[in-house]
DSSP file (Angstrom, degrees, kcal/mol; ACC not computed):
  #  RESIDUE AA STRUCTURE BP1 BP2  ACC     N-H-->O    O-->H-N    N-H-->O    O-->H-N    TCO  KAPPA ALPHA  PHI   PSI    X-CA   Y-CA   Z-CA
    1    1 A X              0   0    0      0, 0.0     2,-0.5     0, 0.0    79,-0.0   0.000 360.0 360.0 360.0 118.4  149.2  194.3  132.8
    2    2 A X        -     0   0    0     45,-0.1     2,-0.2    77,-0.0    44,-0.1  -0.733 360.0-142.4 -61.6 114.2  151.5  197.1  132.3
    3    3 A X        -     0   0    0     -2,-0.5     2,-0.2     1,-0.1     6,-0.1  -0.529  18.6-129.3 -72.9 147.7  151.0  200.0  135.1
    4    4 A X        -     0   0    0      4,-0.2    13,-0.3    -2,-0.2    14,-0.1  -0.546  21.2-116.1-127.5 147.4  151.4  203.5  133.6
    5    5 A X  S    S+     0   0    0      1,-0.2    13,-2.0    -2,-0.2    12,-0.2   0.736 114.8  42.8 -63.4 -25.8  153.9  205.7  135.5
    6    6 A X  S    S+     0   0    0     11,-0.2    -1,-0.2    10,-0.2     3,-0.1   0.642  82.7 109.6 -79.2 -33.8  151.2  207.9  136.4
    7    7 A X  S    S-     0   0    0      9,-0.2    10,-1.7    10,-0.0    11,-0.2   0.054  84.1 -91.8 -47.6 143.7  148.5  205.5  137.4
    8    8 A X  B     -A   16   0A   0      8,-0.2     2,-0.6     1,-0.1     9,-0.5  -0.240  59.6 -95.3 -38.1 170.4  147.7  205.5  141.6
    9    9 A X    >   -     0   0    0      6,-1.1     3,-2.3     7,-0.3     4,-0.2  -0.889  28.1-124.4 -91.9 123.1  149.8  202.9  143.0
   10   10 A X  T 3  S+     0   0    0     -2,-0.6    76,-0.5     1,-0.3    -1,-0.1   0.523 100.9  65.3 -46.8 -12.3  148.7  199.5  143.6
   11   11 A X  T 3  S-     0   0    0     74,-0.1    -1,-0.3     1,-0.0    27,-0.1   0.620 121.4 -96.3 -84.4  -9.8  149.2  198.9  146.7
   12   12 A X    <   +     0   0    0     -3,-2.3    -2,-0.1     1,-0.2    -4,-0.0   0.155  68.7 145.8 116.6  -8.8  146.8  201.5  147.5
   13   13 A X        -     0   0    0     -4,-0.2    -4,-0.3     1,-0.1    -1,-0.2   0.195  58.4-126.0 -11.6 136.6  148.4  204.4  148.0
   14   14 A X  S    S+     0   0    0     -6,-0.1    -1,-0.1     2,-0.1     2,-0.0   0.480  83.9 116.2 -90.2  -0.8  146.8  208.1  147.0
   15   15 A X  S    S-     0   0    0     -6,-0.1    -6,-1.1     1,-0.1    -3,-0.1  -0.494  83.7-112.8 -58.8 146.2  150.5  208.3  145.1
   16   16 A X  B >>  -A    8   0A   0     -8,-0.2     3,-1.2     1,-0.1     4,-0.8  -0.287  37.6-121.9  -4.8 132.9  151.4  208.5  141.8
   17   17 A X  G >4 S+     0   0    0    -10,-1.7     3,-0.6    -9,-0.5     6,-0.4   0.873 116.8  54.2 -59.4 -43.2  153.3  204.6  141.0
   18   18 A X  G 34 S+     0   0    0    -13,-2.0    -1,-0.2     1,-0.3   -12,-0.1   0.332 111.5  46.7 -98.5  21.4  156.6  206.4  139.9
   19   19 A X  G <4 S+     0   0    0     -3,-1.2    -1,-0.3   -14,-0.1    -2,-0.2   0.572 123.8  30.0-122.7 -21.6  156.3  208.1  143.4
   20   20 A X  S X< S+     0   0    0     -4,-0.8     3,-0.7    -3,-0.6     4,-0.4   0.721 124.3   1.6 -77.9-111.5  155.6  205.1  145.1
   21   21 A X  G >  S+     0   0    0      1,-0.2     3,-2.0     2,-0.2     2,-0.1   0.904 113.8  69.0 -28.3-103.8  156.5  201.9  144.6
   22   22 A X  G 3> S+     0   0    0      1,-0.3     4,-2.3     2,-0.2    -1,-0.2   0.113  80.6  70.2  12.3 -60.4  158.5  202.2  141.8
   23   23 A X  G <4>S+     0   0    0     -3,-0.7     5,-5.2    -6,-0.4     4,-0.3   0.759 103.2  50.2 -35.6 -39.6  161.1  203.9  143.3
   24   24 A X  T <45S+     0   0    0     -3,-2.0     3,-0.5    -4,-0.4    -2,-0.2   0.878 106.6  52.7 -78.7 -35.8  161.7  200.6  144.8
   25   25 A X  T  45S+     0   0    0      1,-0.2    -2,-0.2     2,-0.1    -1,-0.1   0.861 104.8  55.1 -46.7 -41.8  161.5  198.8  141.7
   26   26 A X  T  <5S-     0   0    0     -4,-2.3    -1,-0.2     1,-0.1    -2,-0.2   0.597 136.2 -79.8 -76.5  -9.8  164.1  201.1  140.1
   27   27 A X  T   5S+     0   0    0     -3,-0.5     2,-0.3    -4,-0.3    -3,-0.2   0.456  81.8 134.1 136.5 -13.5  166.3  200.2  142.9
   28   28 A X      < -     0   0    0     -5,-5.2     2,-0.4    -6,-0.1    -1,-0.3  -0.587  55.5-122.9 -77.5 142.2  165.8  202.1  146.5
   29   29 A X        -     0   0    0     -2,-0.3     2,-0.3     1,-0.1     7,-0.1  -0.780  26.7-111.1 -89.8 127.8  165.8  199.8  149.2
   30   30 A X        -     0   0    0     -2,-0.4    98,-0.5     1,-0.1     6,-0.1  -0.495  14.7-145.0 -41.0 122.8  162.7  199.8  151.3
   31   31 A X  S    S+     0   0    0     -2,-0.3     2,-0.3     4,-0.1    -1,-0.1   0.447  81.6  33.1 -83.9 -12.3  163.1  201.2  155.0
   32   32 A X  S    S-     0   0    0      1,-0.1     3,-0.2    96,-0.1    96,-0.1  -0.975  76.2-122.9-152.1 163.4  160.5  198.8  156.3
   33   33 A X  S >> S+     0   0    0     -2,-0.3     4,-1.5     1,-0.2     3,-0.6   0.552 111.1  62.1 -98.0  -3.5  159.3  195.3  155.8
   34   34 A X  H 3> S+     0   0    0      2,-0.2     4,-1.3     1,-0.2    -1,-0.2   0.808 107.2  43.2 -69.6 -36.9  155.5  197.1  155.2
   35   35 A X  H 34 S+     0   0    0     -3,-0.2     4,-0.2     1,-0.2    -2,-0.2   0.393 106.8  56.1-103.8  25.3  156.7  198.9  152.5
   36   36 A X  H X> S+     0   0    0     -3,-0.6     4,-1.7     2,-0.1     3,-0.7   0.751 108.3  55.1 -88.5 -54.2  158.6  195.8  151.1
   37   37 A X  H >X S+     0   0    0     -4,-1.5     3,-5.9     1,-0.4     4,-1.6   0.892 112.3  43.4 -49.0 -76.0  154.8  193.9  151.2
   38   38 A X  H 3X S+     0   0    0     -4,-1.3     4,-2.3     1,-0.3     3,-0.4   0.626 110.6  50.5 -53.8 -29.0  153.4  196.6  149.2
   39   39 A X  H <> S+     0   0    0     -3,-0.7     4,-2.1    -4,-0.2    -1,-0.3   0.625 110.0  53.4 -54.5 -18.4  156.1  196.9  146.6
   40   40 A X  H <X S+     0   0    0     -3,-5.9     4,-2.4    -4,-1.7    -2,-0.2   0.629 108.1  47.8 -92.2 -20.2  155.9  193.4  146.2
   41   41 A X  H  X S+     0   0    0     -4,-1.6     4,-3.6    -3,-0.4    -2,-0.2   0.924 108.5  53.5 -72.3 -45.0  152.3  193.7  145.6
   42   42 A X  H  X S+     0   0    0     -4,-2.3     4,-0.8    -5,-0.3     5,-0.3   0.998 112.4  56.8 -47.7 -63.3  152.9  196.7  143.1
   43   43 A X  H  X>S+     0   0    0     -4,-2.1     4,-2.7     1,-0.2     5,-1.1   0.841  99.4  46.0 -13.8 -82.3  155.1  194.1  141.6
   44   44 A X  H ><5S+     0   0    0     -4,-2.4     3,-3.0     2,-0.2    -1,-0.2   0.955 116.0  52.8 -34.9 -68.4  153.1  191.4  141.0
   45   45 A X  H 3<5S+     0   0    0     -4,-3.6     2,-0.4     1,-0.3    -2,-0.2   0.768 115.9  38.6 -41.3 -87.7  150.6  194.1  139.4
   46   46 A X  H 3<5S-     0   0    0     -4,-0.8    -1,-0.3     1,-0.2    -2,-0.2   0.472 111.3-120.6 -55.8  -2.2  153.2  195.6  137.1
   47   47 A X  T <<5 +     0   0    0     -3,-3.0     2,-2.9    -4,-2.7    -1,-0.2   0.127  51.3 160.9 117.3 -38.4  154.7  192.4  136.2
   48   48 A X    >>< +     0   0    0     -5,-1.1     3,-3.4    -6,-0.2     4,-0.7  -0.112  11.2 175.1 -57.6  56.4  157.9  193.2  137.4
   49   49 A X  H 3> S+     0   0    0     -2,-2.9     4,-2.4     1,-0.2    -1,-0.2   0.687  70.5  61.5 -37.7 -46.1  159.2  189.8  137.7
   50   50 A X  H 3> S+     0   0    0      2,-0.2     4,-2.1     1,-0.2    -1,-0.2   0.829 102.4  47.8 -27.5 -54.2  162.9  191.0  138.7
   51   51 A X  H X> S+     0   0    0     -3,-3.4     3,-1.7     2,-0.2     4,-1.6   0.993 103.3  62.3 -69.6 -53.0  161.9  192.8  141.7
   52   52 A X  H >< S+     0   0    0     -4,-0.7     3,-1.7     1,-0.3    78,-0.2   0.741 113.4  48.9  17.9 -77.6  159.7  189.4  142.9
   53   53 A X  H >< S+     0   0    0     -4,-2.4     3,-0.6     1,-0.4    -1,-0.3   0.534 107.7  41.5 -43.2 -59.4  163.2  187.9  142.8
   54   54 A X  H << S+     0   0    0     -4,-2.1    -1,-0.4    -3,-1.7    -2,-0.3   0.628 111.7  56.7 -84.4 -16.9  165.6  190.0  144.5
   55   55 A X  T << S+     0   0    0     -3,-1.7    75,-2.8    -4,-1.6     2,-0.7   0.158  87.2  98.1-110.6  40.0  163.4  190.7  147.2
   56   56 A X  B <  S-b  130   0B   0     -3,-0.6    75,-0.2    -5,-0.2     4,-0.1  -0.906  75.9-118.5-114.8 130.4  162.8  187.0  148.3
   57   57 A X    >   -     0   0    0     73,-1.2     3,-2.3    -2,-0.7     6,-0.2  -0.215  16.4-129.1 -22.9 105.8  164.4  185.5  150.8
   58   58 A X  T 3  S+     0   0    0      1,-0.3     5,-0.2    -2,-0.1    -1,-0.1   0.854 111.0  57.4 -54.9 -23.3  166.6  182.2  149.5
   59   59 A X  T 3  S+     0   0    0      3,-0.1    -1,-0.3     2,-0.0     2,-0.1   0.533  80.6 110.9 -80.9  24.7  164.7  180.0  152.6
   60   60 A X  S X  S-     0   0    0     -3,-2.3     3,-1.9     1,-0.2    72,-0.1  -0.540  77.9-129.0 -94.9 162.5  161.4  181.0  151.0
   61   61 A X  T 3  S+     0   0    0      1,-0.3    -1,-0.2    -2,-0.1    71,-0.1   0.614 107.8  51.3 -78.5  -0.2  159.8  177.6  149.5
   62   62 A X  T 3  S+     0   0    0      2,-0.0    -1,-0.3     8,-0.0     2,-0.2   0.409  76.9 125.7-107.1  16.7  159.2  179.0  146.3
   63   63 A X    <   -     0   0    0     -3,-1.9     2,-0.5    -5,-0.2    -5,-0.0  -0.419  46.5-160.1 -88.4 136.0  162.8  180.4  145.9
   64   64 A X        -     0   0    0     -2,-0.2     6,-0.1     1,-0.1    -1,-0.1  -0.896  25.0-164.5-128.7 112.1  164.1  178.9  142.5
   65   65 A X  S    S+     0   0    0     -2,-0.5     2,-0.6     1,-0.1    -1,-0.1   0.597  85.9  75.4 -88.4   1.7  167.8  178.6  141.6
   66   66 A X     >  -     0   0    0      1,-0.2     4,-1.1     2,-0.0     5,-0.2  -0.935  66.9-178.3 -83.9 111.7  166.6  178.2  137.8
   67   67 A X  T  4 S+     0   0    0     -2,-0.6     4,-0.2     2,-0.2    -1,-0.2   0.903  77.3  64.4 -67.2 -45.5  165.8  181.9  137.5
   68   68 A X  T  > S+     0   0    0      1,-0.2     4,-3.5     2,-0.2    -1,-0.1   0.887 111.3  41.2 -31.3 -63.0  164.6  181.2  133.8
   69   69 A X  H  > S+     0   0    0      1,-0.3     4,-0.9     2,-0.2    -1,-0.2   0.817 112.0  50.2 -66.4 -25.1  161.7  179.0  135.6
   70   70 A X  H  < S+     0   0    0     -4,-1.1     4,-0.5     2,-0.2    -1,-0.3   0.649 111.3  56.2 -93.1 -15.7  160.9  181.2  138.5
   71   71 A X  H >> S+     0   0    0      1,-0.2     4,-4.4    -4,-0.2     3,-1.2   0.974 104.4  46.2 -83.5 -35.4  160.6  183.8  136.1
   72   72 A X  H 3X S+     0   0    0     -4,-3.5     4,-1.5     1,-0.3    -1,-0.2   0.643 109.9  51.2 -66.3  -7.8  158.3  182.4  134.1
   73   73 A X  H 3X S+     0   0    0     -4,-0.9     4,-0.7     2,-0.2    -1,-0.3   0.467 106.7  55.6 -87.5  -7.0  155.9  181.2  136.8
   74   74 A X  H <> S+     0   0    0     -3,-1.2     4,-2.4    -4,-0.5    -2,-0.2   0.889 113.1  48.4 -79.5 -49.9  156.0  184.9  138.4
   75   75 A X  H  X S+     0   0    0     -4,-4.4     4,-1.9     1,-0.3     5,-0.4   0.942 111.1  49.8 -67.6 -51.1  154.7  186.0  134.4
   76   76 A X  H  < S+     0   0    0     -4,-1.5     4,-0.4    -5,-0.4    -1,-0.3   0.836 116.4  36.0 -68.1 -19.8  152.3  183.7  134.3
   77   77 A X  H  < S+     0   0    0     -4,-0.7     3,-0.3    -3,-0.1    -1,-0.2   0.836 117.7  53.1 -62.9 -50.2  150.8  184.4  137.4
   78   78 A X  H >< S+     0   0    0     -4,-2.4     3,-0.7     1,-0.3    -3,-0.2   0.912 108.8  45.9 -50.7 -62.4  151.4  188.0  137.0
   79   79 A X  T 3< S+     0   0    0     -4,-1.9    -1,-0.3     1,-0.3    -2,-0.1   0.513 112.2  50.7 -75.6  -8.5  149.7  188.6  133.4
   80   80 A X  T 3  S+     0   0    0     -5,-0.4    29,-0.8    -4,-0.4     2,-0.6   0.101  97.4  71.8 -98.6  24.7  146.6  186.6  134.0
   81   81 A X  E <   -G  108   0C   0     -3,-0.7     2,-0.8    27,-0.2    27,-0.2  -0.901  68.4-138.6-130.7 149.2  145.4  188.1  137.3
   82   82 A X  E     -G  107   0C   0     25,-5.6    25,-1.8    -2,-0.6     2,-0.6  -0.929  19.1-148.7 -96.5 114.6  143.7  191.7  138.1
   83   83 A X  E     +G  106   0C   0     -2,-0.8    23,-0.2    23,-0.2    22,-0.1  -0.936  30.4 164.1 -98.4 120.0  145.0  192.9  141.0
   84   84 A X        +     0   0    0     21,-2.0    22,-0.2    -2,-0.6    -1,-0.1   0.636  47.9  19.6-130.6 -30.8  142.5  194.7  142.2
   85   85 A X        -     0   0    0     20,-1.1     2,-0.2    -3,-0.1    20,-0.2  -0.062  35.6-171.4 -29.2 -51.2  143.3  195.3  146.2
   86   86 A X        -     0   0    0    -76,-0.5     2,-0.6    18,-0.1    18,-0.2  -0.421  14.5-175.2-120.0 111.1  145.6  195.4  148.7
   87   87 A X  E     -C  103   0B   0     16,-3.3    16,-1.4    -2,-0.2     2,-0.5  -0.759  22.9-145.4-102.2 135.0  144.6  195.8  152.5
   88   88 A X  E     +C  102   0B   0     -2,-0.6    14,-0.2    14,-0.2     3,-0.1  -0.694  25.2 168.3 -90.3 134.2  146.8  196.1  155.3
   89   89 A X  E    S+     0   0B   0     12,-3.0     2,-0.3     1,-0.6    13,-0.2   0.722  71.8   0.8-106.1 -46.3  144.8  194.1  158.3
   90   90 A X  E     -C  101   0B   0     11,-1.3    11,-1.6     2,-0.0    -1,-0.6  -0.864  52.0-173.2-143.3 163.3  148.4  194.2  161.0
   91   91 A X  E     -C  100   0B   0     -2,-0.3     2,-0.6     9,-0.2     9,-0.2  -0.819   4.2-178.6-150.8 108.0  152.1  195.5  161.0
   92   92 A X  E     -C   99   0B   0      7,-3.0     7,-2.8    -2,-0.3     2,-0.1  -0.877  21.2-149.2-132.3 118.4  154.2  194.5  163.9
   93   93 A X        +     0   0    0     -2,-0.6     2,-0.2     5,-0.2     5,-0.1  -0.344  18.4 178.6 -57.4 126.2  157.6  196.2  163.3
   94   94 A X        -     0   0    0      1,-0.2   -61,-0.1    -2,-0.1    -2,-0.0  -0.892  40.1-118.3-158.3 153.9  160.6  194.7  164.4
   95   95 A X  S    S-     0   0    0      1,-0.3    -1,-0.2    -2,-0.2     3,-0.1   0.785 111.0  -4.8 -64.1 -53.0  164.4  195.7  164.2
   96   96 A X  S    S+     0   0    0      1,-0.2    27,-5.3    26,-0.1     2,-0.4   0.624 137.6  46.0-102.3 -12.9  165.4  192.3  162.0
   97   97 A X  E     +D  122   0B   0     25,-0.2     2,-0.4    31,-0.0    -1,-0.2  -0.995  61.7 168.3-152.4 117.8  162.0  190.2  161.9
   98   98 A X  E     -D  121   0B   0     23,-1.1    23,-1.2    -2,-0.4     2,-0.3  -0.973  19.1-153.8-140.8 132.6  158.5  192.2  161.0
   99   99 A X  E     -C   92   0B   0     -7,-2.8    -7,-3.0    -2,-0.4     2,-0.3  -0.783   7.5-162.5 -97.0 157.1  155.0  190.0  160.1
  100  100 A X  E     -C   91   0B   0     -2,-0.3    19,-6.0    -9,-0.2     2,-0.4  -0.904   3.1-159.3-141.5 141.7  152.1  191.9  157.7
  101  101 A X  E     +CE  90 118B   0    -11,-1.6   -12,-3.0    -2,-0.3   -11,-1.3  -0.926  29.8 154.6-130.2 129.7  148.8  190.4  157.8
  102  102 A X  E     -CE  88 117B   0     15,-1.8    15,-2.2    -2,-0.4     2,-0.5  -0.882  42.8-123.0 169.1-177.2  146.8  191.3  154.6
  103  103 A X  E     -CE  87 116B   0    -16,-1.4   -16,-3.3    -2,-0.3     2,-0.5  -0.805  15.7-169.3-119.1 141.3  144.3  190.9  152.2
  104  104 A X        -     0   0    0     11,-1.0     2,-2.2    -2,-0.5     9,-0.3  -0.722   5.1-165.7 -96.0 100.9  144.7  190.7  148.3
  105  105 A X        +     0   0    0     -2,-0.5   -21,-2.0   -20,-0.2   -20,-1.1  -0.589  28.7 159.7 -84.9 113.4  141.6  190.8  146.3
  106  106 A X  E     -G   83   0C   0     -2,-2.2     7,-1.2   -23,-0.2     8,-0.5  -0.838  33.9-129.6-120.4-178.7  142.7  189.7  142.8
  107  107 A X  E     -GH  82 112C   0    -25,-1.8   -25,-5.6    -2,-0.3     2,-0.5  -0.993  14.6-177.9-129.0 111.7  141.1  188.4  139.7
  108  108 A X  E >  S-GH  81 111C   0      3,-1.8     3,-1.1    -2,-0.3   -27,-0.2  -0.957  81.3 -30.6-116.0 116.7  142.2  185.4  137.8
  109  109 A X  T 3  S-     0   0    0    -29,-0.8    -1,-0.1    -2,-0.5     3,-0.1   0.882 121.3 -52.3  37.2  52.4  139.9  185.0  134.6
  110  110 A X  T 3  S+     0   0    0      1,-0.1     2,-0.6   -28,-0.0    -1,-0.3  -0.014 116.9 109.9  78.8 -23.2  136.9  186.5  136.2
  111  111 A X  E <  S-H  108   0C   0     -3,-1.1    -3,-1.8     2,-0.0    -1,-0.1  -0.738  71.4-120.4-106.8 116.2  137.1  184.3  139.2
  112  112 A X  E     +H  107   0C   0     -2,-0.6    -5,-0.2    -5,-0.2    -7,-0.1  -0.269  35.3 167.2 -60.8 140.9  138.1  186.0  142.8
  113  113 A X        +     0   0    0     -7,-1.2    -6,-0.2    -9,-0.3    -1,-0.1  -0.361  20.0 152.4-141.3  27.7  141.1  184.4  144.2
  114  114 A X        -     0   0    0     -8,-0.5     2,-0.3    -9,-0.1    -9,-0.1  -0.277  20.1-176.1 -70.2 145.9  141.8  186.9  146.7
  115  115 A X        -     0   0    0    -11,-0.2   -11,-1.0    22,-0.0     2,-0.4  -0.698  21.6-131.8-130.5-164.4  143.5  185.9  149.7
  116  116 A X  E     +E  103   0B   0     -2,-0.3    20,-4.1   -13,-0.2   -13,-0.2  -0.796  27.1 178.5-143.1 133.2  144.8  186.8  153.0
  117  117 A X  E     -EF 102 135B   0    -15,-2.2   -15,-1.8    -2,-0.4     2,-0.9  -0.644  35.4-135.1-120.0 171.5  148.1  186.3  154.7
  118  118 A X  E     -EF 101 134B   0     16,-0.6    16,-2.0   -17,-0.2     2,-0.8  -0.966  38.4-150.8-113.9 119.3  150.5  186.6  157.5
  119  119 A X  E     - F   0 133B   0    -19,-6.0     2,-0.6    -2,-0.9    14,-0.2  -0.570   8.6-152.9 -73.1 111.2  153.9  187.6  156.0
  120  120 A X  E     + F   0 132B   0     12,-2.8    11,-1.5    -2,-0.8    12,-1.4  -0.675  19.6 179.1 -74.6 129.7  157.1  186.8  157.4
  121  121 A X  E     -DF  98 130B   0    -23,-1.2   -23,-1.1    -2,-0.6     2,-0.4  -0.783   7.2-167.4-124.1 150.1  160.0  189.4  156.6
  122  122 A X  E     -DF  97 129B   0      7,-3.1     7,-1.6    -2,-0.3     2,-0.3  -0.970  18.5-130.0-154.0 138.8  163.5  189.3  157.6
  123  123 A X  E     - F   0 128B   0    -27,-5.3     2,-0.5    -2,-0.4     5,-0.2  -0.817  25.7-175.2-102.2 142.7  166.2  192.0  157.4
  124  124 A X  E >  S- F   0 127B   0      3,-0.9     3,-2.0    -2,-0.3    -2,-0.0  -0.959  73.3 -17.3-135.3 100.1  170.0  191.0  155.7
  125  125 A X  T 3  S-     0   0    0     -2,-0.5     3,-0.1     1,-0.3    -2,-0.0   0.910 132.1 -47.9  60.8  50.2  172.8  193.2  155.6
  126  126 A X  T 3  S+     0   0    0      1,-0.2     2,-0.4    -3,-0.0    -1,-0.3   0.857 121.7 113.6  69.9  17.9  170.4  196.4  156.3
  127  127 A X  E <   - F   0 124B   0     -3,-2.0    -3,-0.9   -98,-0.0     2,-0.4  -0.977  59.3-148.6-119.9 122.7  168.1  194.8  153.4
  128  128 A X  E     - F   0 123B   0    -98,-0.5     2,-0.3    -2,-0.4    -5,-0.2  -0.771  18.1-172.8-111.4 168.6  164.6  193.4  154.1
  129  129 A X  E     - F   0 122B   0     -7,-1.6    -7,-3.1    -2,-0.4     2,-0.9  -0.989  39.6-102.5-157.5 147.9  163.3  190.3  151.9
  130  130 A X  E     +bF  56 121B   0    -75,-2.8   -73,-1.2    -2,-0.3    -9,-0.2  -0.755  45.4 176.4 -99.5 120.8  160.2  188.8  151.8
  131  131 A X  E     -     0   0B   0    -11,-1.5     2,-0.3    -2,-0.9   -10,-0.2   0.949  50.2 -30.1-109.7 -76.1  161.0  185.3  154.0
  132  132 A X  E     - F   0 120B   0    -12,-1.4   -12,-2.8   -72,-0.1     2,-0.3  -0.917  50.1-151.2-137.3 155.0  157.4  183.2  154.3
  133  133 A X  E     - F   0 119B   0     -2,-0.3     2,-0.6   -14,-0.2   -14,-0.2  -0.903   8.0-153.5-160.0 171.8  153.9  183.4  154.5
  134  134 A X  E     - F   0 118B   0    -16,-2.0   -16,-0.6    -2,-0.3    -2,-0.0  -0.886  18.5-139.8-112.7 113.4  150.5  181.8  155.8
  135  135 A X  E     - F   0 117B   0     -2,-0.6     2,-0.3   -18,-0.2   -18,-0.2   0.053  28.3-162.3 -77.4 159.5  147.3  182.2  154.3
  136  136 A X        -     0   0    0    -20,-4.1     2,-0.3     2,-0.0   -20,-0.1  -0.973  22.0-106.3-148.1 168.4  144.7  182.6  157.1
  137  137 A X              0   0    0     -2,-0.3   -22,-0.0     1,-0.1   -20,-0.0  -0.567 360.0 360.0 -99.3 139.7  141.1  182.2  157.2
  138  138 A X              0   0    0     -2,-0.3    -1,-0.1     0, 0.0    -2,-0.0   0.375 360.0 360.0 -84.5 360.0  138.9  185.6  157.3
């Protein structure tokens, strides 16, 4: 689904997307691994296989050194789901290593596939990148 520059932001924001997120898509490095989660959620919504890319960690298990393939499983995921969502449950901040616990309500062909997770994040060269995570039970 293409997201309109104007639309709220998906992650849930009262912003404008091209005031949020976006900015991070286009290239500003997110100052905290909370506003990595949610750009990566904006991602997913807008598609925006690219970003997915650069901001995962190489130890994450889905990290794909055929790019071609990892993109296309990002698209397929991406364009068949409503992301409908996104709650922040925990944030615990930390100078190299920060977890986010939340819940994703999406839609994959009418049928809810929301989840909830703990995210692991880990900061690089002044960069943070989205490292692991664990779904957990509500």
């Amino acid at each position: 689904m293409k997201i309109s520059v104007n639309s709220f932001c998906p992650c849930g924001s009262t912003k404008k997307f091209k005031k949020c997120c976006k900015i991070f898509h286009d290239g500003s490095n997110p100052k905290s691994a909370l506003d990595l989660m949610k750009s990566r959620y904006s991602a997913y919504a807008a598609n925006d296989y690219k970003y997915i890319i650069k901001t995962t960690h190489k130890n994450n298990k889905d990290f794909n050194n055929n790019f071609d393939e990892w993109k296309e499983s990002i698209l397929e995921f991406s364009k068949n789901c409503q992301f409908k969502k996104l709650e922040i449950i925990d944030f615990s901040d930390g100078l190299e290593e920060s977890y986010v616990t939340f819940k994703a309500t999406i839609f994959q062909g009418g049928i809810d596939v929301s989840f909830s997770e703990k995210s692991k994040f880990l900061k690089e060269e002044g960069v943070w990148l989205y490292h692991s995570g664990v779904f957990i039970d509500e």
